[in-house]
C-alpha positions as CSV (number, residue, x, y, z in Angstrom):
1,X,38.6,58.4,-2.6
2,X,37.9,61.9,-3.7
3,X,38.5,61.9,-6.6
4,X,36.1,59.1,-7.3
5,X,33.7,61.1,-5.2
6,X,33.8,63.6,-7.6
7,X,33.6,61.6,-10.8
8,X,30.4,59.9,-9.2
9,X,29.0,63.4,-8.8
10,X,29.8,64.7,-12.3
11,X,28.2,61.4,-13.6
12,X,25.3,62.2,-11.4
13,X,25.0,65.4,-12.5
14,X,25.4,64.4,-16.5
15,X,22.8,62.3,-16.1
16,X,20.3,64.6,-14.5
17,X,21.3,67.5,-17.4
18,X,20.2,64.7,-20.1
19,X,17.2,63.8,-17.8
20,X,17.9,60.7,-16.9
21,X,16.8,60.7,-13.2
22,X,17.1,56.9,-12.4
23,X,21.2,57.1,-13.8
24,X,21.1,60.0,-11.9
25,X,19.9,59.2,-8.4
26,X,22.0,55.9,-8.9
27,X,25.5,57.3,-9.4
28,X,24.2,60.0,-6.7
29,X,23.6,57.3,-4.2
30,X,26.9,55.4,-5.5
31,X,29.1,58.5,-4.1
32,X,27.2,59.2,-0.8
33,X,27.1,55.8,0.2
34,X,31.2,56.6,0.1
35,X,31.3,58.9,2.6
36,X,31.1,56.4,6.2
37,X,34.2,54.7,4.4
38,X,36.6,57.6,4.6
39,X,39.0,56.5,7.2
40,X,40.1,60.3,8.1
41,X,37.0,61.8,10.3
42,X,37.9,65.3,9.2
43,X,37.5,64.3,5.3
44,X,34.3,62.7,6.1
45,X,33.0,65.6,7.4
46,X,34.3,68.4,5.1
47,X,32.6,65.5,1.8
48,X,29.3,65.8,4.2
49,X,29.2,69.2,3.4
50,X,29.8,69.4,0.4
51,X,27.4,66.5,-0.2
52,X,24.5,67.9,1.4
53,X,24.7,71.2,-0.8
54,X,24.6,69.2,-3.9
55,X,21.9,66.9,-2.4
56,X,19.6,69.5,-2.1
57,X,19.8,70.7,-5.8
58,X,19.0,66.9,-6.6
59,X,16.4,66.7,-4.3
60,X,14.3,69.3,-6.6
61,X,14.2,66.4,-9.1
62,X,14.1,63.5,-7.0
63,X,11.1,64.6,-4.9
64,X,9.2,64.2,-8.5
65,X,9.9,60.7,-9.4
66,X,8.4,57.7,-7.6
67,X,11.0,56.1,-5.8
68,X,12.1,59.9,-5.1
69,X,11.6,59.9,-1.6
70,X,12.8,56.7,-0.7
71,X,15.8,58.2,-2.2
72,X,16.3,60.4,-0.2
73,X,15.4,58.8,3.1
74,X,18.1,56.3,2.4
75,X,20.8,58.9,1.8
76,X,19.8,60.8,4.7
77,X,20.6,57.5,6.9
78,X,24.3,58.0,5.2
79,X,24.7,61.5,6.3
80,X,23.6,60.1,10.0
81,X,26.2,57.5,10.1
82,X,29.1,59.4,8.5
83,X,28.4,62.2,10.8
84,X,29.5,60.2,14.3
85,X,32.9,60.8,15.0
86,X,34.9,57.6,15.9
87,X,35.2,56.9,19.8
88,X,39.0,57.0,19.3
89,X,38.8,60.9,17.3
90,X,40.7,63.7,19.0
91,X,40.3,67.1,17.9
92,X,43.8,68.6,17.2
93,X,43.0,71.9,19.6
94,X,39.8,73.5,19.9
95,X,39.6,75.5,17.0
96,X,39.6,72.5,15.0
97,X,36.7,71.3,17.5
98,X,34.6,74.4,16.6
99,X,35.1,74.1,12.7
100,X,34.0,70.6,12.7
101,X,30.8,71.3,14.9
102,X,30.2,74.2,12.9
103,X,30.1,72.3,9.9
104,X,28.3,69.0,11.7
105,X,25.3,72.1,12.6
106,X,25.2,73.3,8.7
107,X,24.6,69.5,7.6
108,X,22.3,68.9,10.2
109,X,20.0,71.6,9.2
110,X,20.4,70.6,5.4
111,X,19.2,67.0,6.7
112,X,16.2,68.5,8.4
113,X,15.4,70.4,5.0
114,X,15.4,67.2,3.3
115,X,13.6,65.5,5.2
116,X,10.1,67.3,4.0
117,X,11.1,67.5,0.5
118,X,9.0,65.1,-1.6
119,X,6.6,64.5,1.1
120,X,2.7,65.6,0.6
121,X,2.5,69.6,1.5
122,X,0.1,70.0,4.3
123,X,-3.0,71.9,3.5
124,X,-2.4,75.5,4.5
125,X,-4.4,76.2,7.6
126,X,-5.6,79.7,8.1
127,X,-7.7,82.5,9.9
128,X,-7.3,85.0,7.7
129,X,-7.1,84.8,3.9
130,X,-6.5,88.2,1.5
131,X,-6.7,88.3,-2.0
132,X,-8.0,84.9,-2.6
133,X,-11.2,83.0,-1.9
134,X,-11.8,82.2,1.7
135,X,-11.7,78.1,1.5
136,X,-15.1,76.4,2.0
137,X,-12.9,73.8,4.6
138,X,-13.5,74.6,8.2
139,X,-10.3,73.5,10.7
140,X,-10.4,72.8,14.1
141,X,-6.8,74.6,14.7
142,X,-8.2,77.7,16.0
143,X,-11.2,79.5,16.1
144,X,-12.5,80.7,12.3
145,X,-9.3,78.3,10.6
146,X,-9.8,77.0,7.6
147,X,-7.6,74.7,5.4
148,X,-6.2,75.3,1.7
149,X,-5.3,71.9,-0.1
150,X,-2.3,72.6,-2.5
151,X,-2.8,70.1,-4.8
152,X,-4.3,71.7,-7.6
153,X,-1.9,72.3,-10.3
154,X,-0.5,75.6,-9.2
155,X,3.3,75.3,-8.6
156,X,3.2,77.3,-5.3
157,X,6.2,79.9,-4.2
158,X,5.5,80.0,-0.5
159,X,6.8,82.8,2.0
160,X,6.7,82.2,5.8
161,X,7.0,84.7,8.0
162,X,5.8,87.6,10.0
163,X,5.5,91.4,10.4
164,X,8.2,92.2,12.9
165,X,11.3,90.2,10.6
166,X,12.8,92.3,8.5
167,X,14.0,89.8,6.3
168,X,10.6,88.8,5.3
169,X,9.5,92.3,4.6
170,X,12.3,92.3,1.6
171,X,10.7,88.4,0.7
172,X,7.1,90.6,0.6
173,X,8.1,93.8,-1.4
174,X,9.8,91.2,-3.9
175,X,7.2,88.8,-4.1
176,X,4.9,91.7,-5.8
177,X,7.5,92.5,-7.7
178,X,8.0,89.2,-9.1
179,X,4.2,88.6,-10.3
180,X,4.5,90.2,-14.2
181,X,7.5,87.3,-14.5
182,X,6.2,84.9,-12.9
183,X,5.7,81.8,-15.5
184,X,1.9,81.1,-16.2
185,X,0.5,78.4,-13.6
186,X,3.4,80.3,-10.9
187,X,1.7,81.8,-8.1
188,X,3.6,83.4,-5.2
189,X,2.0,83.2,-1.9
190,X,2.6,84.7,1.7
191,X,1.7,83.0,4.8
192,X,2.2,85.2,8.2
193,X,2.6,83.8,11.5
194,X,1.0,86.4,13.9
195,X,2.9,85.7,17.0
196,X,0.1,88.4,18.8
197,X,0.9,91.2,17.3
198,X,0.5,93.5,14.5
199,X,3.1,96.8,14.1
200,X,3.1,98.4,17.9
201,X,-0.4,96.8,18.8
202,X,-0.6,93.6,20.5
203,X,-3.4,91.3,19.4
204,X,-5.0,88.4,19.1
205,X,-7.8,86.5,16.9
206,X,-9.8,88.5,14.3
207,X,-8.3,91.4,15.6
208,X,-4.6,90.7,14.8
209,X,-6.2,89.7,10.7
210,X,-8.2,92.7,10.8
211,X,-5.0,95.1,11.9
212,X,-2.8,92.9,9.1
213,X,-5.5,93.1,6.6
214,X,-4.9,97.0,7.0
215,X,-1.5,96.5,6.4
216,X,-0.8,94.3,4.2
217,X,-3.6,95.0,1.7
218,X,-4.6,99.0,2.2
219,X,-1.5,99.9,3.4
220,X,0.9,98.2,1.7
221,X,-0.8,97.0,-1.7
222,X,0.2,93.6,-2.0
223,X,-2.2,91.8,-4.6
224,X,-0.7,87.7,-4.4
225,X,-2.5,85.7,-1.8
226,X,-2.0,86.1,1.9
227,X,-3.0,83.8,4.6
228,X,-2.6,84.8,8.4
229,X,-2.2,82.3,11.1
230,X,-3.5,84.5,13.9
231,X,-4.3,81.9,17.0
232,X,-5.8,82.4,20.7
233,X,-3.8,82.5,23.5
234,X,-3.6,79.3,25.4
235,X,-3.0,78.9,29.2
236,X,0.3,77.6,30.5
237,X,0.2,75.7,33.6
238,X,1.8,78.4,35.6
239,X,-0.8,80.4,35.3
240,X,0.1,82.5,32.1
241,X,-0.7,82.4,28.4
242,X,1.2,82.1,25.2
243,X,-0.1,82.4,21.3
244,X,-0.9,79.1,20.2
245,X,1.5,77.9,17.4
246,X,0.9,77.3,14.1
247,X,-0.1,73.4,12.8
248,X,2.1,73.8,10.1
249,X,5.2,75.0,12.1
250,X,7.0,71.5,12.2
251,X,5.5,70.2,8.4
252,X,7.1,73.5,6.9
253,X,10.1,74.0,8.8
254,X,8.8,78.0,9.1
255,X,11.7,80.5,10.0
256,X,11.6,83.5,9.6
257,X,11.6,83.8,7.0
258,X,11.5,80.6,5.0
259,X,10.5,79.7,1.6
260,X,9.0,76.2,0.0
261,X,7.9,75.5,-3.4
262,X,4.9,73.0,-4.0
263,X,4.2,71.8,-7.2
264,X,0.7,70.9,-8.8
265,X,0.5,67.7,-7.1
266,X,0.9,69.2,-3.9
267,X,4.5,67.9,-3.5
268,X,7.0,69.7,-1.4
269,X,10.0,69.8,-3.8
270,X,12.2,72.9,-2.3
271,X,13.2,74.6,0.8
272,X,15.3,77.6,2.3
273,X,15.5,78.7,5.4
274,X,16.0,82.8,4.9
275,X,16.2,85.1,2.7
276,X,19.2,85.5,0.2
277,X,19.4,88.4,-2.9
278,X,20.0,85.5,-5.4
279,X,16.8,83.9,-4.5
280,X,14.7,85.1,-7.4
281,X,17.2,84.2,-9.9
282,X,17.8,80.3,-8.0
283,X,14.4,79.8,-8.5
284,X,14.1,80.7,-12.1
285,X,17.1,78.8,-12.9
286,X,17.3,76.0,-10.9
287,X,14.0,75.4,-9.5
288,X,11.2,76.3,-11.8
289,X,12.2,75.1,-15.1
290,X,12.1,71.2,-14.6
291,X,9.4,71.8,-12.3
292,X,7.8,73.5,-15.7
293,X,8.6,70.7,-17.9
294,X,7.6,68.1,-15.4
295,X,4.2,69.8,-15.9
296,X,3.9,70.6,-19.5
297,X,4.9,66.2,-19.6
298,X,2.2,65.6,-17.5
299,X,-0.2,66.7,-19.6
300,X,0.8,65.7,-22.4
301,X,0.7,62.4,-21.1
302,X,-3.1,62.9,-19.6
303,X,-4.1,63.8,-22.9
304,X,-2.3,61.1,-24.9
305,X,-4.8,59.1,-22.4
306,X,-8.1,60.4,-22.9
């Protein structure tokens, strides 16, 4: 069973090269509707795995084409039913109990991921906006928020995150490094959830964009587009407060940090939760090119029209 596992993939993959998509998502659909078959629970699993990682390089592609996201909602029903264990399935000790759960956690968040790819990207909802027009849509979020649509032919590299991570900080400094490469009709953006605070200061509201706006833009120089998510506190029914979350926590999946790329239909077509060194190179190989040529196709095609 494996081994025509594998040759499905490869076919899938063949196909996709040449730019076949329908072939491809066929064959790809062929070898994960395999995977509730496998008798042995512990193959099932480890072929999850495995399957989800590749799934998410075809999902690039797939949230493109029409049928794209029916696609994937389909094979995300697979990796459901493959991933409960048979009543009768013992765990040989509990080692083997931990690796199995570890690896039933990884697909699960892989599912998760693929569940917004392909879908409409949410406008981005805002009470601060730096280096970039202040949108003319008012939201009714939070007090000041406004709304960005993405759907206007920028193909959109999207940072979430916030002051106080680390992680995101390297996602920031690179992000300004990567603006002389970036392809024309590339754009990388930064969104910051506030979370009340801004360095050693708490805050809320205009103050907390006011104290980023210091940082961010004076302090730090960054030049792309920033938009700060900087709510009121709410009251909790025990009598305290908390910062009111973000609208687009849930749409976007934001970590911290976490990256999407839209393209210029306002499409979500890729998502990682956290930051990795390779990133800058896995987007200009493996994410931005068909993304490029999907674009360059589309026009053609809109001017073979007129």
């Amino acid at each position: 069973m494996t081994r025509w596992w594998g040759a499905l993939i490869a076919l899938a993959g063949a196909y996709r090269h040449n730019g076949d998509m329908r072939a491809s998502a066929q064959s790809m659909h062929q070898a994960f509707a395999i995977l509730p078959t496998a008798d042995d629970y512990r193959i099932r699993t480890l072929l999850a795995d495995n399957a989800s990682t590749k799934l998410l390089g075809f999902a690039t592609l797939l949230g493109g084409q029409p049928n794209g996201r029916a696609v994937l909602d389909s094979v995300i029903q697979i990796f459901t039913q493959a991933m409960i264990a048979p009543r009768e399935f013992m765990p040989r000790d509990n080692d083997e109990a931990q690796s199995l759960e570890q690896l039933r956690a990884i697909v699960r968040a892989r599912i998760e991921a693929l569940a917004i790819l392909g879908r409409k990207a949410p406008p981005l909802v805002a009470t601060g906006w730096f280096n970039q027009p202040v949108p003319s849509e008012v939201s009714d979020a939070a007090p000041g928020a406004r709304s960005k649509r993405l759907d206007d032919g920028i193909i959109r590299i999207i940072e979430f995150g916030h002051l106080g991570c680390g992680w995101c900080a390297r996602g920031r400094s690179a992000g300004e490094r990567w603006l002389p490469k970036l392809p024309k009709g590339v754009r990388f953006e930064y969104y910051d959830v506030a979370e009340g605070a801004a360095g050693n200061d708490l805050c809320e509201g205009q103050r907390c964009v006011d104290a980023l706006r210091h940082i961010y833009v004076e302090k730090k120089r960054f030049t792309y587009p920033i938009a700060i998510w900087s709510g009121p506190r709410d009251s909790t029914w025990e009598g305290g407060a908390v910062m009111r979350e973000t609208p687009l926590q849930q749409p976007y999946l934001i970590s911290a940090p976490s990256y999407v790329v839209v393209d210029g239909n306002g499409i979500i077509r890729w998502y990682q939760g956290g930051w990795s060194d390779d990133l800058w190179m896995l987007l200009t190989r493996d994410i931005l090119p068909p993304l490029l040529k999907e674009r360059t196709q589309q026009l053609q095609l809109t001017r073979s029209t007129q």
